[in-house]
LUMLUM-58891 format. One line per 4 residues: their letters; for each residue x, z, y of N, C-alpha, C. Coordinates in steps of 0.05 Angstrom, whole numbers. Layout:
N
a = X:Z:Y:X:Z:Y:X:Z:Y; ...
This chain:
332
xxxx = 1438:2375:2476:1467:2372:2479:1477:2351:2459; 1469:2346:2436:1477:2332:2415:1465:2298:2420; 1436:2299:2436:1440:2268:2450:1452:2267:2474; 1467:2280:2493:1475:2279:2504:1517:2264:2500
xxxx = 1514:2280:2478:1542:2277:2463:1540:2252:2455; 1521:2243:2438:1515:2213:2424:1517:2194:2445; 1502:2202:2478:1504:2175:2484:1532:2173:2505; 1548:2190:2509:1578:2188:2515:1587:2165:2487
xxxx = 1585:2172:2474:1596:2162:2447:1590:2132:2444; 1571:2130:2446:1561:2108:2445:1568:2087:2473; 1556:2098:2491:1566:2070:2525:1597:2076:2534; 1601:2101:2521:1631:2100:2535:1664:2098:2526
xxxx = 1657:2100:2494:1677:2103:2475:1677:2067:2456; 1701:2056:2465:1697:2028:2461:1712:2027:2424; 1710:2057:2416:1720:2054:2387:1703:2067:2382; 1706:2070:2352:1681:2091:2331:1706:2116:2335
xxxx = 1697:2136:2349:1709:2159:2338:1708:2182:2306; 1729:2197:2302:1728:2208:2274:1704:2212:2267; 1686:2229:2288:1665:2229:2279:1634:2220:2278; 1637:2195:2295:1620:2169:2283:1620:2158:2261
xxxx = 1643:2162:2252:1648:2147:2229:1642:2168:2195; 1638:2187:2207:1620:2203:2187:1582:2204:2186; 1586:2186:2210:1546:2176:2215:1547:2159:2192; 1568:2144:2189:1561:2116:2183:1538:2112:2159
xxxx = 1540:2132:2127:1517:2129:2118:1492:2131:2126; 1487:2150:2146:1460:2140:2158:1455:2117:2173; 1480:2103:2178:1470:2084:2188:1463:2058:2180; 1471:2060:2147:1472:2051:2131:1443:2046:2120
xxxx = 1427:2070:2119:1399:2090:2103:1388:2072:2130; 1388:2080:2153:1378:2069:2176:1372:2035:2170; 1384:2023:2174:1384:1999:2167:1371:1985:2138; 1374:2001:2122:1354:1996:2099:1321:2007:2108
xxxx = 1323:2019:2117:1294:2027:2118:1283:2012:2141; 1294:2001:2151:1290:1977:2176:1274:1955:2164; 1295:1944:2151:1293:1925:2127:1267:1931:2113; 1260:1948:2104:1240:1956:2086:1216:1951:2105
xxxx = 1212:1962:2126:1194:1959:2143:1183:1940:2154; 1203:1918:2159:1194:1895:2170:1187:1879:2137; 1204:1879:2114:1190:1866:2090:1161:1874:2078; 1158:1897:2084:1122:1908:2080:1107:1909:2095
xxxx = 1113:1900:2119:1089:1903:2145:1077:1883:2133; 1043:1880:2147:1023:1868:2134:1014:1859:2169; 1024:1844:2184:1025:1855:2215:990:1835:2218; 983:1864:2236:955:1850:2242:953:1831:2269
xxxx = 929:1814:2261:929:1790:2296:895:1800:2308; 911:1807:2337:883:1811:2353:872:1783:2357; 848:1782:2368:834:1757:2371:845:1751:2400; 866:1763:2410:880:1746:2437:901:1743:2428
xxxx = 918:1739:2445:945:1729:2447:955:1760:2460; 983:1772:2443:996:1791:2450:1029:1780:2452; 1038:1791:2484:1063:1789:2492:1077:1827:2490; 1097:1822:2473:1112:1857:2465:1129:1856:2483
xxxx = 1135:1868:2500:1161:1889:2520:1167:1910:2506; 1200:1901:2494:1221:1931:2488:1241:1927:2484; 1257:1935:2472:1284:1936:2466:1290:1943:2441; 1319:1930:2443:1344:1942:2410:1353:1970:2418
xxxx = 1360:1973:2439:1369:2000:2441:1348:2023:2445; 1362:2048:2445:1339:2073:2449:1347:2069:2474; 1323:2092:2479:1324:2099:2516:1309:2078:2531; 1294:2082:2554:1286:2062:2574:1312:2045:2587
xxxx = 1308:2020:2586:1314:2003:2599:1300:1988:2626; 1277:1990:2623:1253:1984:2648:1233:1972:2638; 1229:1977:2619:1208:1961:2604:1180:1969:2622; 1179:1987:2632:1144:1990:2650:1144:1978:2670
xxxx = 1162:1977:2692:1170:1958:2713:1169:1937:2700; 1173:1923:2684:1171:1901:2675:1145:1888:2667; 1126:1913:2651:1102:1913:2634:1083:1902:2669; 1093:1929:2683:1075:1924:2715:1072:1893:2722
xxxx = 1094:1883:2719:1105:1855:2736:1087:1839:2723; 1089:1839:2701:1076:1814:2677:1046:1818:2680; 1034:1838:2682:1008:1844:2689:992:1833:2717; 1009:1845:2731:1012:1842:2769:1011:1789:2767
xxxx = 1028:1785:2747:1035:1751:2751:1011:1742:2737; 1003:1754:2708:979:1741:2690:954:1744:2706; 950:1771:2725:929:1773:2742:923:1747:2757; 949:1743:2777:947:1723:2793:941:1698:2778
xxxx = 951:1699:2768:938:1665:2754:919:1661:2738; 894:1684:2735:877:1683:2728:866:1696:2701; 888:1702:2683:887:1728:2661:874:1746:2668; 864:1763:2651:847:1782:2650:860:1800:2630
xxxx = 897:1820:2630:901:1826:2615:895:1855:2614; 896:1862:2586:902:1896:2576:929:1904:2569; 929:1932:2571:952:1947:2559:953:1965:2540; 968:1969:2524:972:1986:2490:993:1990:2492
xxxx = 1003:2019:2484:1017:2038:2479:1014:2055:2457; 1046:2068:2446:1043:2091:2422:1031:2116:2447; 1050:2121:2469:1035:2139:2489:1061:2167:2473; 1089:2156:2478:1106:2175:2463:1106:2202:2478
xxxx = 1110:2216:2453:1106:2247:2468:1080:2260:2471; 1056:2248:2471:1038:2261:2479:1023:2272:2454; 1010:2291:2456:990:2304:2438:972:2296:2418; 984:2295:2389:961:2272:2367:966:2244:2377
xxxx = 959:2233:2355:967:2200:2350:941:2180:2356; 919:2196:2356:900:2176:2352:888:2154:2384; 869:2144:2380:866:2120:2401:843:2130:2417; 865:2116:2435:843:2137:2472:849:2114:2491
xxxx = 830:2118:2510:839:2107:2544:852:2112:2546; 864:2109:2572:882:2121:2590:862:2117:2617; 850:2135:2632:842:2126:2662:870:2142:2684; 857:2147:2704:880:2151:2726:879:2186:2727
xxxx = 867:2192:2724:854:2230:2716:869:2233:2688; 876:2220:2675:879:2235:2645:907:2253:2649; 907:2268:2631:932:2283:2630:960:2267:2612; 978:2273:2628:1004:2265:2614:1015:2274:2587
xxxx = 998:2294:2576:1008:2303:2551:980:2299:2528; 960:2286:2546:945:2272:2524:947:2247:2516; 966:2232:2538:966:2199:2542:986:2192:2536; 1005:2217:2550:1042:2196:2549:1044:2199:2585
xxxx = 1072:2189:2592:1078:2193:2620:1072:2163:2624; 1082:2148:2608:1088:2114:2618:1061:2106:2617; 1046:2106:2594:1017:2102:2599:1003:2100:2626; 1002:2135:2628:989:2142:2656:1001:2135:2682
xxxx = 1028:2119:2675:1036:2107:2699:1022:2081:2702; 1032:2072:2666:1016:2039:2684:984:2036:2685; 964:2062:2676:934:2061:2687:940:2059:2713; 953:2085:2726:947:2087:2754:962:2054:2770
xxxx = 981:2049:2767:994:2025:2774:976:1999:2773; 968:1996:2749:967:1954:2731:940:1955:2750; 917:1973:2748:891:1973:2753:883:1952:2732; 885:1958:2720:877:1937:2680:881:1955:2660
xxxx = 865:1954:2647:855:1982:2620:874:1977:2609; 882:2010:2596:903:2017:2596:892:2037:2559; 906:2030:2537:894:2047:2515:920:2055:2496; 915:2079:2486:947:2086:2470:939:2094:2441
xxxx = 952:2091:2428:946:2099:2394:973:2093:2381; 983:2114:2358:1004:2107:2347:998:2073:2327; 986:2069:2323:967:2044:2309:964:2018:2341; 975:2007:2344:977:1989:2365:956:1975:2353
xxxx = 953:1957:2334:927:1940:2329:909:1959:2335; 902:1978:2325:879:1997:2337:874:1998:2369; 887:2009:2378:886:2014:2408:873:1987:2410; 885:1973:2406:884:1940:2422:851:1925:2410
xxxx = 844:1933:2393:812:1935:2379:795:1955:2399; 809:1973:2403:793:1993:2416:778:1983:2450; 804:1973:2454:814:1968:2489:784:1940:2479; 792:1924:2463:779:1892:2463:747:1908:2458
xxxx = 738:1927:2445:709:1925:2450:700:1943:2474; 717:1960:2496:706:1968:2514:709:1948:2539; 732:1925:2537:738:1908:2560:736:1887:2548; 710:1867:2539:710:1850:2518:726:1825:2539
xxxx = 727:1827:2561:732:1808:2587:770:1805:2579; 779:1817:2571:812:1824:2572:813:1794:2554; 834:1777:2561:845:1753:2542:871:1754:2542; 885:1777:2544:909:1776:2532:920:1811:2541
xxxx = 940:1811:2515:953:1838:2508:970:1842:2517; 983:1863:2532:1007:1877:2524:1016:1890:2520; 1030:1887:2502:1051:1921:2482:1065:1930:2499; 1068:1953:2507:1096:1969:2518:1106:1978:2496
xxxx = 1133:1974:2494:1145:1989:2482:1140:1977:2446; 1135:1956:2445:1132:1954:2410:1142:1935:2398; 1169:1932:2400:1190:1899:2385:1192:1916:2354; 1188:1939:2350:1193:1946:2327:1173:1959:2311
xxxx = 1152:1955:2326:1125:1963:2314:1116:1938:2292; 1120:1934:2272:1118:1914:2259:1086:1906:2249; 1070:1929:2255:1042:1923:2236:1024:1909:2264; 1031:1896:2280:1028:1890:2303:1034:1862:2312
xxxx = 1016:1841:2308:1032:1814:2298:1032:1807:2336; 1057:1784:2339:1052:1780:2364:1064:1754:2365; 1056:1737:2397:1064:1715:2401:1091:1715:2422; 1092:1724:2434:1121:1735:2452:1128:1750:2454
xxxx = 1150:1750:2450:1179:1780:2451:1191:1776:2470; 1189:1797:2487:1214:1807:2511:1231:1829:2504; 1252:1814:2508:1276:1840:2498:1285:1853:2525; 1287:1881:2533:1294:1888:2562:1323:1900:2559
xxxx = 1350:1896:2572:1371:1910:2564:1377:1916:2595; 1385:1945:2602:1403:1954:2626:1429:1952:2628; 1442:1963:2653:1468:1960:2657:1489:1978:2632; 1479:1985:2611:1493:1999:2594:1493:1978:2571
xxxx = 1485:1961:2564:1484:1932:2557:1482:1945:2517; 1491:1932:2504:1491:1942:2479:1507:1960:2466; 1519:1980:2482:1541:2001:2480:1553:1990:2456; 1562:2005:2440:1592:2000:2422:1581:1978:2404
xxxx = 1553:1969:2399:1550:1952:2388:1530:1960:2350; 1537:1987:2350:1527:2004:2319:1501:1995:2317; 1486:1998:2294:1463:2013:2291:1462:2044:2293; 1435:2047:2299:1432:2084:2303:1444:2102:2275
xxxx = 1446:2121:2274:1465:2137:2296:1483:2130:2299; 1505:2113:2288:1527:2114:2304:1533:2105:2323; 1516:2077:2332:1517:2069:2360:1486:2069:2370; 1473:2060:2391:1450:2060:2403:1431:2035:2396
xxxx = 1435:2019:2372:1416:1999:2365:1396:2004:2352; 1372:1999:2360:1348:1997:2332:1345:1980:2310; 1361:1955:2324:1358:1927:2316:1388:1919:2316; 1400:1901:2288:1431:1894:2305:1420:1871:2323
xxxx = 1443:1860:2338:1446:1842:2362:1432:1813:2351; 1435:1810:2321:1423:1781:2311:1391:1775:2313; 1381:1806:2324:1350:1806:2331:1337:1780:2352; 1361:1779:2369:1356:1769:2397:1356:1736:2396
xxxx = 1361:1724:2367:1357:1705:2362:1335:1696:2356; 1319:1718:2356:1285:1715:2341:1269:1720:2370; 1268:1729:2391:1264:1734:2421:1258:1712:2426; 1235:1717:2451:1233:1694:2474:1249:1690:2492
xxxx = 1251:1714:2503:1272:1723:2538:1283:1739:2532; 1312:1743:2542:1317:1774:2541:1321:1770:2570; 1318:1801:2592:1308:1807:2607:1333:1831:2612; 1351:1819:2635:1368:1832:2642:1374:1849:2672
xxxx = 1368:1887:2662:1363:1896:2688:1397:1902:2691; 1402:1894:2711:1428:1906:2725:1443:1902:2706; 1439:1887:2686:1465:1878:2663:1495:1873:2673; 1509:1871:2665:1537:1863:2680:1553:1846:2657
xxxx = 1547:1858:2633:1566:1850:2607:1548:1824:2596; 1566:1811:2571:1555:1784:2565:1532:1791:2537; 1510:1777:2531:1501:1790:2513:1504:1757:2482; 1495:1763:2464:1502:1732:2455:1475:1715:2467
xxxx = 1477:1690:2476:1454:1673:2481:1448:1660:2468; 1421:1673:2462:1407:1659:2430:1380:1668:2437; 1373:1661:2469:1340:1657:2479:1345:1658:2511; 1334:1642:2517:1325:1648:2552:1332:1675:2564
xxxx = 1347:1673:2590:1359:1702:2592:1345:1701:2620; 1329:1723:2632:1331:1727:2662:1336:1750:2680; 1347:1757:2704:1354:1773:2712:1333:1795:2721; 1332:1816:2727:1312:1837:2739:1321:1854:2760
xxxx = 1312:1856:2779:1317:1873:2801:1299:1893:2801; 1301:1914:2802:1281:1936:2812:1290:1943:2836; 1271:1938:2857:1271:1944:2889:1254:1967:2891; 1271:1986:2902:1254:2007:2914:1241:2011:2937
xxxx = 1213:2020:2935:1188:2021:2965:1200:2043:2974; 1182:2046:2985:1175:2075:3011:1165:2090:2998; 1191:2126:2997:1180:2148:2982:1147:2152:2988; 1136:2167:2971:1106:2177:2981:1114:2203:2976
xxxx = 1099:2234:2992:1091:2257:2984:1074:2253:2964; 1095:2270:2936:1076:2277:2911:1048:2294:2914; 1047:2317:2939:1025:2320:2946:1001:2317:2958; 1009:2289:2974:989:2275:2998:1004:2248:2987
xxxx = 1002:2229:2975:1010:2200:2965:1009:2186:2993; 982:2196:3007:976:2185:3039:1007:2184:3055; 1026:2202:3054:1047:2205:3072:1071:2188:3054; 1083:2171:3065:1101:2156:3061:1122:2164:3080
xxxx = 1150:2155:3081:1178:2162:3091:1192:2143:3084; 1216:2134:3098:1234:2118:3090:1266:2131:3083; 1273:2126:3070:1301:2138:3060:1326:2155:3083; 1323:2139:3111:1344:2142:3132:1324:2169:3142
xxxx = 1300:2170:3137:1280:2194:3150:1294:2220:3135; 1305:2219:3109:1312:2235:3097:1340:2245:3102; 1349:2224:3106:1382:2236:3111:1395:2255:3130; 1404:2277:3127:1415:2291:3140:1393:2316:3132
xxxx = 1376:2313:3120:1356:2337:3114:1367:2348:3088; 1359:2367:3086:1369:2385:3052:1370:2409:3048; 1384:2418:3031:1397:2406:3015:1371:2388:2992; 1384:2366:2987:1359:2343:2970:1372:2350:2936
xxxx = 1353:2351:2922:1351:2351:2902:1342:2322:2884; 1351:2304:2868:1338:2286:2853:1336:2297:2809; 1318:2288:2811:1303:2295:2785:1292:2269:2777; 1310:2275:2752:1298:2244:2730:1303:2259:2704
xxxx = 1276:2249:2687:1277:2246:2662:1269:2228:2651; 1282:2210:2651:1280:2178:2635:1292:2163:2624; 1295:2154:2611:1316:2140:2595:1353:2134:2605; 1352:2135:2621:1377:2125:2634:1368:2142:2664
xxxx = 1385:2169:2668:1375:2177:2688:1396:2172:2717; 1419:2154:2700:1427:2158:2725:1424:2133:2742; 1398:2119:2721:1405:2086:2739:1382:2099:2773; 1362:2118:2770:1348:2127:2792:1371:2143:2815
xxxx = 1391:2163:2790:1409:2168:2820:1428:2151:2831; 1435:2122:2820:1464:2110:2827:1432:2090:2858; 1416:2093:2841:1386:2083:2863:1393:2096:2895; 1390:2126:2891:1385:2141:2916:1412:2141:2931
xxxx = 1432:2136:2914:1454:2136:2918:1468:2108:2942; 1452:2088:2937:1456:2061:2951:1436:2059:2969; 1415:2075:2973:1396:2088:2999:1415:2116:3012; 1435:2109:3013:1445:2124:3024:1439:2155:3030
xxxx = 1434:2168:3006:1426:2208:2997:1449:2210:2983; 1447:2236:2995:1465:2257:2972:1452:2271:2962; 1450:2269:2935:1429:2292:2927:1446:2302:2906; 1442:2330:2896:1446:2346:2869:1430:2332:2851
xxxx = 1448:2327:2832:1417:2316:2807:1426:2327:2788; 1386:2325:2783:1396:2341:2761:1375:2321:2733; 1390:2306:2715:1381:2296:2692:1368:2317:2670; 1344:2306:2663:1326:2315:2637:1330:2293:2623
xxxx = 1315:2294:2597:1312:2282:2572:1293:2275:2583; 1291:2247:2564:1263:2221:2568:1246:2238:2560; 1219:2242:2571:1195:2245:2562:1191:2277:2563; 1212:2286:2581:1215:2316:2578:1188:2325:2595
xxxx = 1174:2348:2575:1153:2361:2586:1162:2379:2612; 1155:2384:2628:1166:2397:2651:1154:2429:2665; 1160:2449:2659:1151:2482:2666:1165:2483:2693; 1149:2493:2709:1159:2499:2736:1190:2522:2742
xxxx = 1193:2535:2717:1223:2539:2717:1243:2521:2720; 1234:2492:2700:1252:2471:2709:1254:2466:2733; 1244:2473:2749:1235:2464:2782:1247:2477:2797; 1263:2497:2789:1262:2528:2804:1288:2515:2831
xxxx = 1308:2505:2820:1324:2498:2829:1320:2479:2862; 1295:2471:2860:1285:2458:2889:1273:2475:2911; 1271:2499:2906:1247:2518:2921:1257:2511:2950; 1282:2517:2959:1293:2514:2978:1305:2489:2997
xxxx = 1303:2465:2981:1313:2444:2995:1280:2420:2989; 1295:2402:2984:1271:2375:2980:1289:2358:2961; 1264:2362:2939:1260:2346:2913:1249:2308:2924; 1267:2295:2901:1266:2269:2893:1265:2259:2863
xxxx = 1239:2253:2861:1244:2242:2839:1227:2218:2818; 1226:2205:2808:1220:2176:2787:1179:2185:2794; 1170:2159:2797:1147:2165:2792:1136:2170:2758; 1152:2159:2747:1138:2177:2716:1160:2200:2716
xxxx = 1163:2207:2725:1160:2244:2717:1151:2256:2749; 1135:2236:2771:1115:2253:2784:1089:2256:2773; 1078:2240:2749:1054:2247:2740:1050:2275:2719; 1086:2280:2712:1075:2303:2709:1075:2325:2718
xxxx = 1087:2330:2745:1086:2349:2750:1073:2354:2776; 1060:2346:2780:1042:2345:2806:1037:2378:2805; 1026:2396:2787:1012:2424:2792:1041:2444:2787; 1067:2429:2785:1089:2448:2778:1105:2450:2809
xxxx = 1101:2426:2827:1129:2435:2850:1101:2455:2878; 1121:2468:2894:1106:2491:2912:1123:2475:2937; 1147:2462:2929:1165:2457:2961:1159:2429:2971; 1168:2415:2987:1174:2391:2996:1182:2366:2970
xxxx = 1161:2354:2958:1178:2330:2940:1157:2301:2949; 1187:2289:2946:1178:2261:2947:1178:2242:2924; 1171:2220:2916:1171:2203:2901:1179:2180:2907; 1195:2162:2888:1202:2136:2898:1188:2119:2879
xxxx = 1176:2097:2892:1171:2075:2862:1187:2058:2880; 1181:2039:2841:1204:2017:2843:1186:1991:2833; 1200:1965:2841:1181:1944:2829:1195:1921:2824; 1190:1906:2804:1211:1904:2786:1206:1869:2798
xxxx = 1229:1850:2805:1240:1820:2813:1252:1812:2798; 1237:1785:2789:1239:1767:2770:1237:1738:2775; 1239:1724:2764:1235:1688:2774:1219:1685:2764; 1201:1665:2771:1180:1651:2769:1181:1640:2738
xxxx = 1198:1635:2736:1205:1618:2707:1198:1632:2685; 1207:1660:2689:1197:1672:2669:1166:1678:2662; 1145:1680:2675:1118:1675:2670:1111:1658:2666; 1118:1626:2681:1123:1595:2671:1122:1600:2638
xxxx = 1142:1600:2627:1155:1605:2602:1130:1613:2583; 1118:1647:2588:1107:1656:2569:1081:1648:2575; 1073:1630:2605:1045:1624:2588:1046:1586:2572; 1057:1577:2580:1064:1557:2566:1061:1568:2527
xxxx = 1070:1584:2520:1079:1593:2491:1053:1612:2495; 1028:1619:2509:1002:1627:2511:976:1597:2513; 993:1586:2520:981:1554:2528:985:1543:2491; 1000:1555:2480:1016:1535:2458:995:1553:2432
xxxx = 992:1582:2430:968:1593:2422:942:1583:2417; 928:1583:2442:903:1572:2448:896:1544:2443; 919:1529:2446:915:1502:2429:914:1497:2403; 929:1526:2388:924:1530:2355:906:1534:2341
């Protein structure tokens, strides 16, 4: 209830209310210890070239749709890349695979999305240089990295930064807690791209900006992946249920919403572990919901659920861009 409260506060309240403004020393403490972090990192360099996907703000923005894309373009043109992750949420910190079998609470949800997804080794460790040592002596073939999720992982040295921002753009503008920043806004001067999903607001331009579409496929049955459906197949059936737990849950229902469903939704917290009580509420109609939170619950639903993936549209320019500044590496 209390992040729930914060992030009203934050995307929707265009002042500091009374009691934001009693955060403020932490946000104060916050920002020093920021500071502190990036002045003592000692950041290590893999023997490739590493490109980071994340953000200033909390919460998903699309950073895995994105991670997919960049993987899916370096393939095509002849890269051989890997992926590294903290693997948030899941069980102990230390450095593992990820294959397409592993469990979501040993790996992480996003992990085990983009094993099953990238088909390119996939390794998680709270220690990102680790993982990425790990990943380089079991796939010595991999010549280039990518971070999910690590602009603020500092012990992690890298050659390109992608900043990802959604349609909720830099809410009131704070650092945490009182507003939703990790980073203030002057970060984005230090960036390659920032990478705008469904943005609408202006952000400052102080790096290459490009737009992102996430297009949604054809649901699959979470229990037979074999059976696919199209959205109009669904309509008039129900009562439909949609289920998200991800960073921004309602950018998947304002999704189902422009596929023309009506569904009940019902929003979880990012990274929320999921007991088939949470579920209870579908027994009777047909469930919809995010492919990272179908990996975890594949052994929790008994009724009718489908899944949607999404895949994330970008310009050309932007892979242009970062291997040029991979081109600019390898000549060093």
């Amino acid at each position: 209830m209390l992040a729930r409260w914060l992030q009203r506060q934050w995307f929707e309240q265009r002042r500091l209310t009374p009691a934001l403004w009693l955060l403020l020393p932490l946000t104060w403490l916050y920002a020093l210890l920021s500071w502190l972090s990036r002045r003592l990192a000692n950041p290590q360099r893999l023997p490739v070239p590493v490109i980071v996907v994340g953000n200033v703000i909390v919460g998903g923005a699309g950073k895995t749709p994105l991670t997919l894309w960049l993987a899916q373009q370096l393939k095509a043109r002849g890269w051989r890349p890997g992926i590294v992750s903290r693997g948030y949420g899941r069980r102990g910190d230390g450095v593992m695979s990820v294959r397409a079998d592993s469990q979501p609470e040993d790996v992480g949800d996003e992990p085990l999305l983009l094993a099953r997804r990238s088909g390119v080794p996939v390794w998680v460790g709270r220690q990102r240089a680790a993982a990425g040592e790990a990943l380089l002596v079991a796939h010595p073939e991999v010549n280039v990295m990518l971070c999910d999720d690590g602009l603020q992982h500092n012990a992690l040295a890298r050659d390109v930064e992608l900043v990802v921002f959604d349609a909720r753009g830099a809410g009131n503008g704070w650092r945490l807690p009182v507003g939703p920043l990790r980073e203030p806004l002057g970060r984005l001067a230090t960036v390659d791209a920032i990478i705008c999903n469904n943005l609408k607001s202006l952000l400052p331009a102080s790096a290459p900006t490009f737009d992102m579409d996430l297009r949604p496929g054809s649901f699959y049955r979470l229990d037979d992946p074999a059976q696919s459906c199209s959205a109009d197949s669904l309509k008039g059936r129900g009562p439909l249920h949609a289920l998200a737990g991800i960073g921004n849950p309602g950018r998947f229902f304002n999704t189902l919403e422009s596929l023309g469903l009506r569904c009940q939704n019902h929003p979880f917290p990012d990274h929320h572990r999921y007991s088939a009580a949470d579920l209870a509420f579908a027994r009777n109609g047909i469930l919809l919901m995010t492919e990272k939170d179908a990996v975890k619950c594949t052994e929790l639903t008994a009724g009718e659920t489908w899944v949607l993936p999404v895949d994330a549209e970008l310009s050309p320019a932007l892979i242009e861009l970062i291997l040029e500044k991979l081109r600019g590496r390898q000549a060093a």
